[in-house]
KEPAPA-386262 format. One record per residue: x, y, z of N, C-alpha, C in turn; residue in three letters. Coordinates in steps of 0.001 Angstrom, whole numbers, padded with zeros to 6 digits, always signed. Example, Ala and Ser with C-alpha at 12.3 -4.5 7.8 and 13.67 -1.06 7.14 Angstrom:
+013190-005690+007800+012300-004500+007800+013200-003300+007800Ala;+012850-002250+007080+013670-001060+007140+012900+000030+007870Ser;
//
This chain:
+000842-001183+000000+000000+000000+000000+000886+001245+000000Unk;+000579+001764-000854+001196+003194-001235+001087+004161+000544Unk;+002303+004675+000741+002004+005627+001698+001580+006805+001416Unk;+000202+007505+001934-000089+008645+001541+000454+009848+002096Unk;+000930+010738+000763+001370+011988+001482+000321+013355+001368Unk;+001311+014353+001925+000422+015723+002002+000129+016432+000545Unk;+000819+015861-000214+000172+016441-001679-000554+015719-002023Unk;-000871+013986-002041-001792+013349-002167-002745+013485-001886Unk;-002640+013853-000724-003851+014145-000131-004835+015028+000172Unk;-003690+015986+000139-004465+017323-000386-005104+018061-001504Unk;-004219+017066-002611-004481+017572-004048-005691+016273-004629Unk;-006085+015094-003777-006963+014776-003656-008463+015170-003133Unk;-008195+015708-002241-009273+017141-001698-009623+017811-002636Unk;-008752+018397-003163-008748+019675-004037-009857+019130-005332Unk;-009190+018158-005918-009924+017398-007298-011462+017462-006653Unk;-011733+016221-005454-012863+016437-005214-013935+017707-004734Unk;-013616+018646-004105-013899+019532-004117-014652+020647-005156Unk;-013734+020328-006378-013799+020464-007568-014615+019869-008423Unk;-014871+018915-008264-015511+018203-008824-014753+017630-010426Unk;-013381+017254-010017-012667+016984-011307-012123+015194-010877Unk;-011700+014526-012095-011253+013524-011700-009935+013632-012651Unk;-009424+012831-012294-007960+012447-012380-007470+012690-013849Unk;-008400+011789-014684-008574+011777-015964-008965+013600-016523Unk;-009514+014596-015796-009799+015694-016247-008443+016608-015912Unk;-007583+016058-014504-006700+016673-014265-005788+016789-015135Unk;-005257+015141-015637-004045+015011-016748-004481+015635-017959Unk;-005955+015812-018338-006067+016864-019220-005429+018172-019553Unk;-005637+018773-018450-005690+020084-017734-003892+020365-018239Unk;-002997+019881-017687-001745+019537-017670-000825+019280-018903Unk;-002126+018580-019589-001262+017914-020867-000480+016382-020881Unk;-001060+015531-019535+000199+014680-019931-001303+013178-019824Unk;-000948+011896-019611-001722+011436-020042-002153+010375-018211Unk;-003215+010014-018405-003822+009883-017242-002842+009427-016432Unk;-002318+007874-016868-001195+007054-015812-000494+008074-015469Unk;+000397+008338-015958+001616+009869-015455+000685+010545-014746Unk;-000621+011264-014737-001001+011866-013643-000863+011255-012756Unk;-001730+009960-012791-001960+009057-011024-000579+009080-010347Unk;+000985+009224-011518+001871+008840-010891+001962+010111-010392Unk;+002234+011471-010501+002689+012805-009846+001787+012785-008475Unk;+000286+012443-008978-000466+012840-007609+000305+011648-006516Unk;+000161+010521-007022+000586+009491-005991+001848+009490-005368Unk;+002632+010380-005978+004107+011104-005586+005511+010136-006092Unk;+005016+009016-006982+006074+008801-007659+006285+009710-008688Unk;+005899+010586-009316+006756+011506-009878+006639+013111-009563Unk;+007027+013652-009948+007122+015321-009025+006063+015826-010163Unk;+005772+017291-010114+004945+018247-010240+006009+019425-011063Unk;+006045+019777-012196+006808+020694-012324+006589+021671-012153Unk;+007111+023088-012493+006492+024429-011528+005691+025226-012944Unk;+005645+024654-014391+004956+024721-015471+003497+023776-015022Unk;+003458+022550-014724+002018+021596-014372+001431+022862-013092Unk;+002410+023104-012091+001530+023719-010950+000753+025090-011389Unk;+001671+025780-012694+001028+027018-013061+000093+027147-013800Unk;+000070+025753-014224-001270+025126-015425-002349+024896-014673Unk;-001757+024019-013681-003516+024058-012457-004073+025179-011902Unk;-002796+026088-011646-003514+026921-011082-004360+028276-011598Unk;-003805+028560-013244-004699+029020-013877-005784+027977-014649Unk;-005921+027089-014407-006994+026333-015255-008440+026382-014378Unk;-007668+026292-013249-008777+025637-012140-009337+026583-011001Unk;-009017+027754-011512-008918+028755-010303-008093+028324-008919Unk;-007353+027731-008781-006453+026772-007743-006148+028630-007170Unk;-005768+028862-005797-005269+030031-004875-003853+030000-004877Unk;-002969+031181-004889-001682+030833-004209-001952+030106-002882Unk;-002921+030058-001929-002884+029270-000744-002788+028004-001076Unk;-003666+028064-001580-004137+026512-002280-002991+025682-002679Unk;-002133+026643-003339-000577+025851-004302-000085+025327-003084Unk;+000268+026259-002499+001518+026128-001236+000900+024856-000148Unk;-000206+024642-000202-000552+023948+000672-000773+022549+000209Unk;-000845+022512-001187-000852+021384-001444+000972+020575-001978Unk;+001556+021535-002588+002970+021417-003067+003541+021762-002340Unk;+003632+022687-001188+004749+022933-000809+005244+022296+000470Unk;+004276+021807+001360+004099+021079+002556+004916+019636+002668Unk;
//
């Protein structure tokens, strides 16, 4: 079992909240679903181009960033 972290989990919040799924996220981003599940699930990182893509796509907050990436 995957250990969950604070971007997982938060940026899991966030999706739901949103009402987006995973598949709408890697949209959003440009890259293709698996590679999403992998960034959110934290085998692969977030670049600071994907974080600026969410956060104008999605109305995402500077709070919002920092709290989900930067923690």
């Amino acid at each position: 079992m995957l250990k969950e972290t604070t971007v997982n989990r938060e940026l899991k919040a966030y999706r739901a909240k949103n009402g987006l799924t995973q598949k709408d996220m890697a949209n959003i981003i440009g890259v293709d679903e698996t590679t999403y599940h992998l960034k959110e699930n934290g085998k692969r990182t977030f670049n600071i181009r994907e974080v600026q893509t969410l956060k104008s796509k999605t109305g995402m907050s500077n709070e919002e960033a920092i709290v989900i990436f930067l923690k």
